[in-house]
DRENVEXFI-435679 format. One line per 10 residues: number of its first residue (from 1); their letters; for each residue x, y, z of N, C-alpha, C, O. Coordinates in steps of 0.02 Angstrom, whole numbers, padded with zeros to 5 digits, always signed. Atoms other than C-alpha are relative to their C-alpha. Layout:
BEGIN
NUM	a	X,Y,Z,X,Y,Z,X,Y,Z,X,Y,Z; ...
***
This chain:
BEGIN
1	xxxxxxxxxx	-00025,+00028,+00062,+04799,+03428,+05070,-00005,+00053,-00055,-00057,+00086,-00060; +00021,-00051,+00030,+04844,+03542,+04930,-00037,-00045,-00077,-00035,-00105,-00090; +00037,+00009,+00043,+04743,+03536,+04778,+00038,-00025,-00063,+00069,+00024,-00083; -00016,-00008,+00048,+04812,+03452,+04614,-00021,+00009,-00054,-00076,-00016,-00068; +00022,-00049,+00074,+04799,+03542,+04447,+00019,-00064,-00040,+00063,-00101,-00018; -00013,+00028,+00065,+04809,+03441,+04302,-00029,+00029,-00085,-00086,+00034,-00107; +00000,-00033,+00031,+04857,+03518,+04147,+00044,-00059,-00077,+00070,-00114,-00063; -00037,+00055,+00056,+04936,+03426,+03958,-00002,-00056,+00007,-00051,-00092,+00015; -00009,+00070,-00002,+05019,+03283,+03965,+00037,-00013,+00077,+00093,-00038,+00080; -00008,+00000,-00058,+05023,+03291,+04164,-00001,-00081,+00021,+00043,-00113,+00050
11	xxxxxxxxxx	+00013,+00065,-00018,+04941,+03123,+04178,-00048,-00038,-00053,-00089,-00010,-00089; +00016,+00038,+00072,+04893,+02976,+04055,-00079,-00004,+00065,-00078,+00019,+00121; +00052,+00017,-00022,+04697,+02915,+04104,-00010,-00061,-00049,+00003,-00067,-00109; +00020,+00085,+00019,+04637,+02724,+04081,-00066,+00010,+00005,-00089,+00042,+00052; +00079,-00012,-00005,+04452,+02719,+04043,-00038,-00073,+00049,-00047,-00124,+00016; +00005,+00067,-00031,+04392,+02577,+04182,-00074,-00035,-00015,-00088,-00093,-00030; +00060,+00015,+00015,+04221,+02582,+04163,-00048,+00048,-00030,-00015,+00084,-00066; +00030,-00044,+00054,+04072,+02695,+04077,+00027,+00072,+00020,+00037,+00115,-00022; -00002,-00064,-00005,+04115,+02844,+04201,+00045,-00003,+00026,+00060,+00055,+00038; -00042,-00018,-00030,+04267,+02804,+04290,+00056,-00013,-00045,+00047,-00032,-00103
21	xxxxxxxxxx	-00047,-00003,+00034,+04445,+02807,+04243,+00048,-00026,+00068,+00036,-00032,+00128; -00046,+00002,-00057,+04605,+02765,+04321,+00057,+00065,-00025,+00054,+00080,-00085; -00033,-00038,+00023,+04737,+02900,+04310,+00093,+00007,+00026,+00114,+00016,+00084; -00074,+00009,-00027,+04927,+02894,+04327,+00023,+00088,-00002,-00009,+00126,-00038; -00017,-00066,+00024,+05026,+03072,+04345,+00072,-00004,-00015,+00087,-00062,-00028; -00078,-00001,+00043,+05210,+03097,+04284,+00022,+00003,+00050,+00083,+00002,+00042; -00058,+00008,-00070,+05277,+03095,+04463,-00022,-00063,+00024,-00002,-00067,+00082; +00011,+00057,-00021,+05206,+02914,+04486,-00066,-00014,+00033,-00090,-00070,+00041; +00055,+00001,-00034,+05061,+02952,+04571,-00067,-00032,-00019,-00096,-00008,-00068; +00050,+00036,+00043,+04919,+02839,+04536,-00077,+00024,+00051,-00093,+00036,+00109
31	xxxxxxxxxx	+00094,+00005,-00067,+04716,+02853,+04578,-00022,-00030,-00044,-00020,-00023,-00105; +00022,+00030,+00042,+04631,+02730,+04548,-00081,+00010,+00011,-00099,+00042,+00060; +00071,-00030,+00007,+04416,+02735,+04494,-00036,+00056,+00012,-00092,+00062,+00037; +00032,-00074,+00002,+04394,+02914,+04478,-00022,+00005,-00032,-00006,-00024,-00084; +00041,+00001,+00024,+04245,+02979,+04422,-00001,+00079,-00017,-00014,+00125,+00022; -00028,-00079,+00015,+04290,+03139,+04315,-00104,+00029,+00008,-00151,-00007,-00009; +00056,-00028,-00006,+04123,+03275,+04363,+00000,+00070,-00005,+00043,+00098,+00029; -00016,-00069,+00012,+04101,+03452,+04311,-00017,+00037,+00074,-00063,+00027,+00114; +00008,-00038,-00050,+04140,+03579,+04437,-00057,+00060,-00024,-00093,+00047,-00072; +00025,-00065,+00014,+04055,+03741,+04418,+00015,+00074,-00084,+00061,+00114,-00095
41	xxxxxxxxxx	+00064,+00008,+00002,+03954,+03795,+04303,+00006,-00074,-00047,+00041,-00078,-00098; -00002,+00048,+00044,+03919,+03614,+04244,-00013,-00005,-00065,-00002,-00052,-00103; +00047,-00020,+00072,+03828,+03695,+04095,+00089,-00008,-00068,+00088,-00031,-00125; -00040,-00016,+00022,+04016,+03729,+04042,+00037,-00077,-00030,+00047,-00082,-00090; -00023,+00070,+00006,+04090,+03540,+04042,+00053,-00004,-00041,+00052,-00054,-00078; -00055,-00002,+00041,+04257,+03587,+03952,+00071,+00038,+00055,+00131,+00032,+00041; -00044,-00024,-00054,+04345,+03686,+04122,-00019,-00034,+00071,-00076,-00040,+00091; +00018,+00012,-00052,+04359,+03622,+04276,-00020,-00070,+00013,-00081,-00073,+00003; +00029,+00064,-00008,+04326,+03446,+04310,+00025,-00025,+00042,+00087,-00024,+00048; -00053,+00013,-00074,+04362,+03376,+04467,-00001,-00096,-00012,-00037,-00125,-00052
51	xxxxxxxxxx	-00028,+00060,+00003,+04431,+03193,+04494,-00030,-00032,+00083,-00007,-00014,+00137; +00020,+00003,-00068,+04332,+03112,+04634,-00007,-00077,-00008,-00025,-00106,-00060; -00013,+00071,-00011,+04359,+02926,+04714,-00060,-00038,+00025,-00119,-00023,+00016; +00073,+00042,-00003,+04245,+02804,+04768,-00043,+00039,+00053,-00104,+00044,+00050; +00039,-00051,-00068,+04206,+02921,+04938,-00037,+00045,-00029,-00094,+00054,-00009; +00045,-00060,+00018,+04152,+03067,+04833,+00056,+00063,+00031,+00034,+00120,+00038; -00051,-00021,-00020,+04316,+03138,+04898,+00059,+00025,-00094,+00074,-00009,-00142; -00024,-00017,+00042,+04412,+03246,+04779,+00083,-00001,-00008,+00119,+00028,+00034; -00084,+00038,+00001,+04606,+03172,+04716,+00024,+00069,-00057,+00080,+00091,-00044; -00028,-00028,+00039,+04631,+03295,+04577,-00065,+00027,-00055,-00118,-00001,-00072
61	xxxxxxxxxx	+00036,-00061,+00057,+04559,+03448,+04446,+00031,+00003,-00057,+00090,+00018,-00053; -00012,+00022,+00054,+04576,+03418,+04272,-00009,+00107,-00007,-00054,+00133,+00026; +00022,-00073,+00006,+04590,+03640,+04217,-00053,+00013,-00054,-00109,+00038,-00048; +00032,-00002,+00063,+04540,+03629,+04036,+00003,-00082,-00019,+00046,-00112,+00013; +00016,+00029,+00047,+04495,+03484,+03930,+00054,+00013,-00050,+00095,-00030,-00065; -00018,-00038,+00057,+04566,+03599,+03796,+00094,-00030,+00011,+00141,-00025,-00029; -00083,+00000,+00003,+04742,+03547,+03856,+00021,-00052,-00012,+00079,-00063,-00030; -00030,+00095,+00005,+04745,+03355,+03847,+00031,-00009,-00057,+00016,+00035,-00097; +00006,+00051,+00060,+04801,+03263,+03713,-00068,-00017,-00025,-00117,-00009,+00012; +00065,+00023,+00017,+04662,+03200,+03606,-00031,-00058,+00033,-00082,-00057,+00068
71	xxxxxxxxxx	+00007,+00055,-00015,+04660,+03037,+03639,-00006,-00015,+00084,-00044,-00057,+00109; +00039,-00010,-00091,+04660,+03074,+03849,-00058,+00054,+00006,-00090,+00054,+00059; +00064,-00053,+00005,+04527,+03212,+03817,-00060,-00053,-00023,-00112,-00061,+00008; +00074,+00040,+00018,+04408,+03094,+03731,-00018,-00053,+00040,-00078,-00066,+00047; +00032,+00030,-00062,+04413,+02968,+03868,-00010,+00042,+00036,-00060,+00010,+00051; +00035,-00040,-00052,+04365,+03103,+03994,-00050,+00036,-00015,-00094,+00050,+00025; +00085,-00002,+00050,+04231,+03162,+03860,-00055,-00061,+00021,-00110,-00057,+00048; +00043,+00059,-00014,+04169,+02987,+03870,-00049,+00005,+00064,-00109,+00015,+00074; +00006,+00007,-00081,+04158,+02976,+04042,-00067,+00044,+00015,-00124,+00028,+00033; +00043,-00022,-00032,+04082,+03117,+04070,-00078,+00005,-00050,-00131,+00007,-00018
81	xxxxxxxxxx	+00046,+00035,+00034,+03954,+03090,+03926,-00060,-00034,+00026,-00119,-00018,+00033; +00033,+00028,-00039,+03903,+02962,+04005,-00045,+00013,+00072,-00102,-00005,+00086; +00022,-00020,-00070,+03876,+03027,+04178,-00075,+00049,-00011,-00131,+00037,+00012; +00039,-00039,+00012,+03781,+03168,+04116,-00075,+00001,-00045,-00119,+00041,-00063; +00076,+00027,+00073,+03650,+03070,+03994,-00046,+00014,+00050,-00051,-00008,+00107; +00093,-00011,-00012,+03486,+03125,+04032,-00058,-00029,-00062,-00063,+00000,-00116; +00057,+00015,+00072,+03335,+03029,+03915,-00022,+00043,+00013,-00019,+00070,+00069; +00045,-00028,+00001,+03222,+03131,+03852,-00078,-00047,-00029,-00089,-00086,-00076; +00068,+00046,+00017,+03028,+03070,+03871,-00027,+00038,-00057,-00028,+00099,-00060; +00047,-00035,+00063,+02930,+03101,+03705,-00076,-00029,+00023,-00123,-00002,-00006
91	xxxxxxxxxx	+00070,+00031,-00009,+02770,+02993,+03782,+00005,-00021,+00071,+00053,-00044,+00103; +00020,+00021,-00059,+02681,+02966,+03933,-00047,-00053,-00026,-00102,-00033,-00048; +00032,+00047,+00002,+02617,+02794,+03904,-00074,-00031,+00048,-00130,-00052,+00033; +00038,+00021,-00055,+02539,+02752,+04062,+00004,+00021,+00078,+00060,+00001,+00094; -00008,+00000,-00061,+02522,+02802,+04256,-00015,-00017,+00060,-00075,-00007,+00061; +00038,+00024,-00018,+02491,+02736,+04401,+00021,+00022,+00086,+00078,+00044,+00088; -00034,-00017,-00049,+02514,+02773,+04600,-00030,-00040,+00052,-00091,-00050,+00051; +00031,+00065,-00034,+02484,+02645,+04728,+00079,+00006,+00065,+00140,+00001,+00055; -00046,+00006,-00064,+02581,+02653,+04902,+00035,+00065,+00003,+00084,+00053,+00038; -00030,-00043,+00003,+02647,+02820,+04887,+00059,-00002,-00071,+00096,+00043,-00092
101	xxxxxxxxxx	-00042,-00020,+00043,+02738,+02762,+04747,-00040,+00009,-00084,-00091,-00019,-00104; +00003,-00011,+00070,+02731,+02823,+04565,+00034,-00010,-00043,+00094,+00004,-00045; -00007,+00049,+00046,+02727,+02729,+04420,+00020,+00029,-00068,-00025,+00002,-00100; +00023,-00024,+00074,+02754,+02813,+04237,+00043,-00060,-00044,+00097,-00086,-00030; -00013,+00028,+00079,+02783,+02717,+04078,+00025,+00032,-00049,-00005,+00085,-00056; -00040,-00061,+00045,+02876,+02805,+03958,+00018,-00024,-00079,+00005,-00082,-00097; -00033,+00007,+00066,+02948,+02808,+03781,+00039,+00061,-00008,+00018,+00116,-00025; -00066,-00059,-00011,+03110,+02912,+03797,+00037,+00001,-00078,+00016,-00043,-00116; -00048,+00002,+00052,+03234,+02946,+03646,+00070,-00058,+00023,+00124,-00057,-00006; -00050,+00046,-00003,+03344,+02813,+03706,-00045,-00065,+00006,-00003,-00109,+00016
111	xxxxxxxxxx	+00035,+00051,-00001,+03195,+02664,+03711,-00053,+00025,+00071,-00062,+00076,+00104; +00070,+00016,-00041,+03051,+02617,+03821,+00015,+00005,+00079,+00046,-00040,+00107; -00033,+00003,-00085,+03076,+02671,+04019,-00057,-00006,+00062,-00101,+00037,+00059; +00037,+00014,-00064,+02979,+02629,+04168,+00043,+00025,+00055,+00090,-00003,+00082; -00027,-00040,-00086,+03008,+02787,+04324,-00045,-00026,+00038,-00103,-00039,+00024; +00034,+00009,-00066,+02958,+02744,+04479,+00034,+00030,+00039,+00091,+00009,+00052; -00003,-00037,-00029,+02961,+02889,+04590,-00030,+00003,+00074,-00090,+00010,+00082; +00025,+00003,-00072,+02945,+02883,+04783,-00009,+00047,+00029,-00038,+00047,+00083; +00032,-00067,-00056,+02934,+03064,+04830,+00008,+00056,-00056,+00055,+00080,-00088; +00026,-00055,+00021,+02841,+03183,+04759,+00024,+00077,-00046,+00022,+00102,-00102
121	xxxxxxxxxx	-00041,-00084,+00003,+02930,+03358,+04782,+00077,-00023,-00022,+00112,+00016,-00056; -00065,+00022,+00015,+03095,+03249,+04766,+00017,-00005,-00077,+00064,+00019,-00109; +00023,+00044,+00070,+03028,+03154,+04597,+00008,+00061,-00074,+00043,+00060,-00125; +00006,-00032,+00085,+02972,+03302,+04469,+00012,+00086,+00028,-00006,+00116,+00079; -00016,-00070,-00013,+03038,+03476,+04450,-00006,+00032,-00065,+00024,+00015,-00116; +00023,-00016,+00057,+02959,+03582,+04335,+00044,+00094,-00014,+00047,+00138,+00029; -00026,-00065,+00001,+03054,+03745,+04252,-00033,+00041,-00082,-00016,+00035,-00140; +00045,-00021,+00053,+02942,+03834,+04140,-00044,-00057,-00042,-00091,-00091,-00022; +00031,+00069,+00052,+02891,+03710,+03999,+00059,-00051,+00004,+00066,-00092,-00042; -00051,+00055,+00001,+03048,+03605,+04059,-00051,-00043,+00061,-00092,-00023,+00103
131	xxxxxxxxxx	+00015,+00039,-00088,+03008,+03455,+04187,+00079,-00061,-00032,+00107,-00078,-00084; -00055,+00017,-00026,+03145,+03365,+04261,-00037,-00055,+00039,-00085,-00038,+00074; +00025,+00045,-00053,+03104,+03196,+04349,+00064,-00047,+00030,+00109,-00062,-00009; -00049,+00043,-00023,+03217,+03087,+04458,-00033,-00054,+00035,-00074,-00041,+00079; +00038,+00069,-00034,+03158,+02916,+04513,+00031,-00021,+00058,+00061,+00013,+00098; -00039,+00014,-00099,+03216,+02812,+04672,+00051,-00029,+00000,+00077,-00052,+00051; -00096,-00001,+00016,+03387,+02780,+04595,+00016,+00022,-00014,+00059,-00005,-00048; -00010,-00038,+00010,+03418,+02922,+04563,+00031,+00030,-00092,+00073,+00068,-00115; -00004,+00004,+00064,+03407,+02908,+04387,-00027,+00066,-00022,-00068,+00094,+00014; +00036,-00072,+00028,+03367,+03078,+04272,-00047,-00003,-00065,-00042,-00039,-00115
141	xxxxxxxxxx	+00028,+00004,+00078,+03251,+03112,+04140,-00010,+00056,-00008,-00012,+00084,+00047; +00045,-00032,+00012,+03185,+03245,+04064,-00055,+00024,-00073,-00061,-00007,-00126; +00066,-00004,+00048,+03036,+03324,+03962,+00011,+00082,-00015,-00011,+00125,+00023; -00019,-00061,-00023,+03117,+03485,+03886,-00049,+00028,-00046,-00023,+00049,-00098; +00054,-00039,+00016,+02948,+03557,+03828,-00060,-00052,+00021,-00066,-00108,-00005; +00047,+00031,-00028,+02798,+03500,+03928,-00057,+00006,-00070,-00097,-00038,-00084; +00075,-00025,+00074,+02674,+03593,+03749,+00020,-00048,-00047,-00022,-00057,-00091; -00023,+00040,+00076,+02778,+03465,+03620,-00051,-00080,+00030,-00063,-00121,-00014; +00003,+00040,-00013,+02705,+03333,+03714,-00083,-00036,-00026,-00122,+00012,-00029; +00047,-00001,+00020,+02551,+03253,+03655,-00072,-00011,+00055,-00061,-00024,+00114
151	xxxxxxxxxx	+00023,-00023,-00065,+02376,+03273,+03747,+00011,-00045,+00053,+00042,-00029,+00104; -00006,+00054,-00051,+02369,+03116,+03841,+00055,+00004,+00017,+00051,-00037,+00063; -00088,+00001,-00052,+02564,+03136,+03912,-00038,+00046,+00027,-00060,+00034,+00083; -00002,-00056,-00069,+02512,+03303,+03972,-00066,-00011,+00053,-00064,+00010,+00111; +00055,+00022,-00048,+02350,+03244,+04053,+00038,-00039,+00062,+00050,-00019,+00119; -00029,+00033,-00064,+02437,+03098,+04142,+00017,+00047,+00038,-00021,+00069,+00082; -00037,-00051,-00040,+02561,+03221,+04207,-00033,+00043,+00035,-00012,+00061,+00090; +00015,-00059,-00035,+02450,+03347,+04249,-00022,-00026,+00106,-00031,+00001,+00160; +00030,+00031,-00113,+02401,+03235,+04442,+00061,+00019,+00025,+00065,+00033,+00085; -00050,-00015,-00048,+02571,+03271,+04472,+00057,+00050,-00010,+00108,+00044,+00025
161	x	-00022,-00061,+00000,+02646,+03427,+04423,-00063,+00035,+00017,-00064,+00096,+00023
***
């Protein structure tokens, strides 16, 4: 299958839900609940965005952003917005670990979060004074200075970094 490019006003996009879209193209072609995701380097999130279906199977590559229309650019902003939210924790409230699993309590910049983390090496990934945690839905958080944190967060933390 060859690859389609999508460039201007190639194809309108319907916003369906927080991260997917539906997308029509000017030759009729429809896909429906694609979930726009940055290709490479994600850091970039303005080139490249691939169009992937409920499989995880790729229908179509958005080139630039920069080329849409406004109004189809800012739903695929949205979208991916969304996808890409990461809270950030400002407090380690409480911890606890019981069955292999781990418990933290939190107070994030988006409200009050309760991770529960089932594996370890999977759970927290630490990059200098960054940590990175993913729970057992694969939910993201992170903590992008472990020193801002106050002592008791970094105590908890310290059993498990």
């Amino acid at each position: 299958m060859e690859r389609i490019y999508i460039d201007g006003h190639m194809a309108k996009f319907t916003r369906k839900d927080i991260t997917t879209v539906d997308v029509q193209l000017q030759d009729g072609t429809i896909f429906q609940n694609v979930e726009p995701r940055c290709l490479f380097p994600s850091s970039d999130g303005r080139n490249f965005i691939t169009l992937l279906d409920e499989n995880g199977i790729e229908q179509a590559v958005i080139r630039s952003l920069d080329t849409l229309p406004a109004e189809q650019r800012e739903i695929i902003e949205g979208c991916l917005a969304e996808y890409y939210l990461i809270p950030r924790i400002t407090k380690i409230l409480n911890t606890t670990e019981k069955f292999g699993l781990i418990t933290l309590d939190t107070e994030t910049d988006r409200g009050p979060a309760r991770i529960e983390i089932r594996n370890l090496l999977y759970g927290f990934k630490q990059v200098g004074n960054r940590l990175l945690l993913r729970d057992g839905n694969d939910n993201r958080y992170e903590v992008p200075d472990l020193t801002k944190l106050d002592a008791k967060s970094r105590h908890l933390l310290d059993n498990f970094i």
